[in-house]
C-alpha positions, -999 to 999 in steps of 0.1 A, spaced: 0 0 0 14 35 -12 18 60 19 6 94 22 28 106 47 66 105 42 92 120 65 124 130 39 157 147 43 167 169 12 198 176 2 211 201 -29 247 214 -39 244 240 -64 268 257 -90 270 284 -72 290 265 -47 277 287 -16 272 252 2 251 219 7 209 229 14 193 206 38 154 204 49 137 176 68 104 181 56 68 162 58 49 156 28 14 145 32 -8 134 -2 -47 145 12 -63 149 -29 -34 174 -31 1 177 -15 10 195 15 43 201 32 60 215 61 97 224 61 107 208 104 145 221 101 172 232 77 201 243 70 229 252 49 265 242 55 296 258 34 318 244 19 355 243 29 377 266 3 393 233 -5 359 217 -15 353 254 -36 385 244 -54 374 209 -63 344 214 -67 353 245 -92 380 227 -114 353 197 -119 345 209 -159 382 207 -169 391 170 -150 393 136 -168 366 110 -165 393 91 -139 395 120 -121 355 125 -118 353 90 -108 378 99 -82 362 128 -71 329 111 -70 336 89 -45 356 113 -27 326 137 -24 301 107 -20 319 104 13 322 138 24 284 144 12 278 110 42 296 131 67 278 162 62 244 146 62 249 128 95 263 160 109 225 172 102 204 143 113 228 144 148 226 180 150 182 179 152 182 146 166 165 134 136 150 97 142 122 93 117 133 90 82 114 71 51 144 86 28 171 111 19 169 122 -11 199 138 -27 205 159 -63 246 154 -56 268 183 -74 269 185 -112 303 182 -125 296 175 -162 260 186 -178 258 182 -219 226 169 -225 229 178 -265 259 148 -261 237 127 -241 258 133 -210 252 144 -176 268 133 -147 260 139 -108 290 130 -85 274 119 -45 255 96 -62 273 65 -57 252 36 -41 275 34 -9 257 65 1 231 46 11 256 26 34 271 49 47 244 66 64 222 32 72 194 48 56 170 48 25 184 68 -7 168 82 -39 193 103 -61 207 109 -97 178 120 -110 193 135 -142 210 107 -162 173 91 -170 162 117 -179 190 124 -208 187 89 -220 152 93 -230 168 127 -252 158 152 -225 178 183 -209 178 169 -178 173 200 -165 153 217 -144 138 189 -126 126 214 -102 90 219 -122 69 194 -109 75 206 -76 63 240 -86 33 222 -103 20 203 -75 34 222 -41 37 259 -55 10 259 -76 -8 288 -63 16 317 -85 20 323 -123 56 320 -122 81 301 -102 115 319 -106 147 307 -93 176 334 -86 205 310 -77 236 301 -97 212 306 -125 183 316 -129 154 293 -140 116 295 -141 84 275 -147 51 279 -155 14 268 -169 12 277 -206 -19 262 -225 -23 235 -200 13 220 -201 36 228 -176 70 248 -190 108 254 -175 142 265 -188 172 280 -177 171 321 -182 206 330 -177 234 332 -153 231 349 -123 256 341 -93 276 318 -114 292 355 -127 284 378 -109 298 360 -75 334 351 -98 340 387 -106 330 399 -70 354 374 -54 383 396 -71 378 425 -49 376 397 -21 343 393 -13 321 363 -15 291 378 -30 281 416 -39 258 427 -6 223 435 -19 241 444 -51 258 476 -31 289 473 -55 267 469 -84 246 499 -81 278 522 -79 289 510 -112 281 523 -149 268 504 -179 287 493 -207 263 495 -236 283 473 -257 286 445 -238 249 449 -225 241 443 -260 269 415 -269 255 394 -237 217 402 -245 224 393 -282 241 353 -272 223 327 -294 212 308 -260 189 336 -260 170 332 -292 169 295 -285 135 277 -279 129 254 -249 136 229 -236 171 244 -225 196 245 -196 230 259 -188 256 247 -175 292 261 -161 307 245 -194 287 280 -216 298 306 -192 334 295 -194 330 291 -228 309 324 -237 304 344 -203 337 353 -191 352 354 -222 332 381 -236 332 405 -202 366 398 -196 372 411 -229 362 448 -221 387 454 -194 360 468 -172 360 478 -139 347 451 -113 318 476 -102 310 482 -144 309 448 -148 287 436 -119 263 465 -128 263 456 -165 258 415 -161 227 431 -135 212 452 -160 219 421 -188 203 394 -161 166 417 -151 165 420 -191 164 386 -197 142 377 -165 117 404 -175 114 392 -210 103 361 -193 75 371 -167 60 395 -189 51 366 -207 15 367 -185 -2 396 -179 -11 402 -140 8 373 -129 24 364 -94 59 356 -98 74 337 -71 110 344 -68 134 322 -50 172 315 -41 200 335 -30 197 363 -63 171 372 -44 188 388 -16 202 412 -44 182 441 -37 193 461 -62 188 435 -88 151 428 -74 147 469 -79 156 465 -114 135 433 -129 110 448 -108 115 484 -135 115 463 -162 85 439 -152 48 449 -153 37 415 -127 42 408 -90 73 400 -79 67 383 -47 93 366 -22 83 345 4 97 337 37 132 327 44 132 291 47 111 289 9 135 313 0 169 296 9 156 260 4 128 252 -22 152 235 -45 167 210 -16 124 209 -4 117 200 -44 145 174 -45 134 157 -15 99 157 -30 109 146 -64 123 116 -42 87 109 -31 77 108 -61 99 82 -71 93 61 -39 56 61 -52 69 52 -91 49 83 -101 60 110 -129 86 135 -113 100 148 -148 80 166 -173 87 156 -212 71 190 -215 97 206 -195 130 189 -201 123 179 -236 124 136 -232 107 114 -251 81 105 -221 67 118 -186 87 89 -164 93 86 -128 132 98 -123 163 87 -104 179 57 -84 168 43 -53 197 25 -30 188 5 -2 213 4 28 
């Protein structure tokens, strides 16, 4: 018999390396799902993990496998440290997105390190995880997988938009629910920052003194990623490749550029939720903390740009992957062909028993 209560731990690493997300959650199924975020958290990463974590895109497929072990085990450690720390006892799974360290779905490859089945070992528990490759073998993106949970938890707004290492959003168009990657957001604009020694630009302070270079405003808006269709995602891979490149190129100042790359990021979000008229737009992840960014999608934007409260905020993607892990305990549809471009709706990822 299927249950409709599940106690879950999720856990996320994204590229913007700030650290590993946590939640302990419920999720209760009553004709429509409910949950309720119990505790979370979000622990950094040492500067040593940064490095590796950083240099993943240029290392051999030895030295990911390496690495992917390596991290499998830290990842163990870190999610004990969290079930010790709240005295966690009650736990149907923990369900786990691991770091990307190589995403090229138009080559049919992703690949997830902290995936490895002595996870589930090592912590004596229950895990669901990898919940990309699948989803690329059936010709999809594999990316975002983040859209169901806004279908069936967030459902209430227009527009679920994610400020984190990029930005991404989803929506209801025509019945059929719709997500892609936007553009980069902390990916850059934390890199350039960190030169003036600083890990991230305080509600965009250093931004807002800066000037705008027309010219690259109009290079970066002008990218062909941009004048793509979905189904499409991002990955470090473009930015290195086109990103940096391009601003480095222009010799700015670090306040020009940060100010510039805002200016090109709330174009290219507000070309998005201007897609609905009179919409709420739910904005989440750390972009969001950018006030001065915020100020300027909301000038360019004609709908609602709401944010919610702190723990939504900081950890809908970890509360989403922890959900998508329900999902696949219950063998139901957690990735949308609609969304990620596969041949089929299919129930997504790997369950390992301890």
């Amino acid at each position: 018999m299927v249950k409709s209560e599940y106690k879950i731990i999720g856990v996320m690493s994204g590229t913007s390396l700030d650290g590993i997300d946590f939640v302990y959650a419920t999720f209760q199924f009553d004709k429509i799902w409910h949950f309720k975020i119990l505790y979370s958290e979000t622990i950094a990463y040492s500067s040593q993990w940064v490095e590796n974590l950083k240099g993943l895109v240029f290392s051999s497929l030895e030295g990911l496998k390496e690495m992917d072990n390596n991290y499998t085990n830290y990842l163990s450690l870190r999610i004990k440290a969290f079930i010790d720390k709240y005295e966690i006892k009650d736990i149907d799974a923990i369900c786990s997105h691991g770091h990307t360290a190589l995403h090229q779905p138009e080559k049919g490859l992703t690949y997830q390190i902290g995936n490895m089945p002595h996870l589930a070992v090592l912590l004596e528990n229950k895990v669901v995880c990898d919940f990309r490759v699948q989803d690329v073998a059936l010709g999809g993106q594999g990316a975002p997988l983040v859209p169901i949970g806004d279908k069936l938890l967030f459902s209430e707004y227009d527009f679920c938009l994610n400020l984190g290492g990029f930005a991404n959003i989803s929506a209801e168009f025509n019945g059929e629910r719709i997500a892609y990657d936007i553009c980069p957001v902390n990916i850059v604009l934390n890199h350039y920052v960190k030169q003036l020694r600083f890990d991230y630009d305080d509600k965009g302070q250093i931004a807002s003194t800066g000037t705008v270079n027309k010219d690259l405003l109009y290079k970066l808006n002008n990218l062909d990623f941009y004048k793509a269709t979905y189904p499409k995602s991002l990955g470090l891979e473009w930015v290195d490749k086109y990103i940096f490149p391009l601003i480095n190129s222009f010799q700015l100042e670090i306040k020009d550029v940060l100010k510039t790359f805002v200016e090109h990021i709330a174009i290219q979000l507000a070309l998005e939720v201007n897609k609905k008229n009179n919409a709420s737009v739910l904005a989440t992840g750390g972009g969001v903390y950018n006030t001065y960014l915020i100020n300027r999608l909301k000038t360019y934007s004609k709908n609602e740009i709401i944010i919610p409260s702190k723990s939504i905020v900081e950890f809908k993607e970890a509360l989403i992957f922890g959900f998508l892990g329900v999902l696949k305990l219950r063998n139901e549809v957690n990735c949308l062909k609609s969304v990620t471009g596969a041949g089929q709706n299919h129930s997504s990822g790997k369950i390992y028993l301890p």
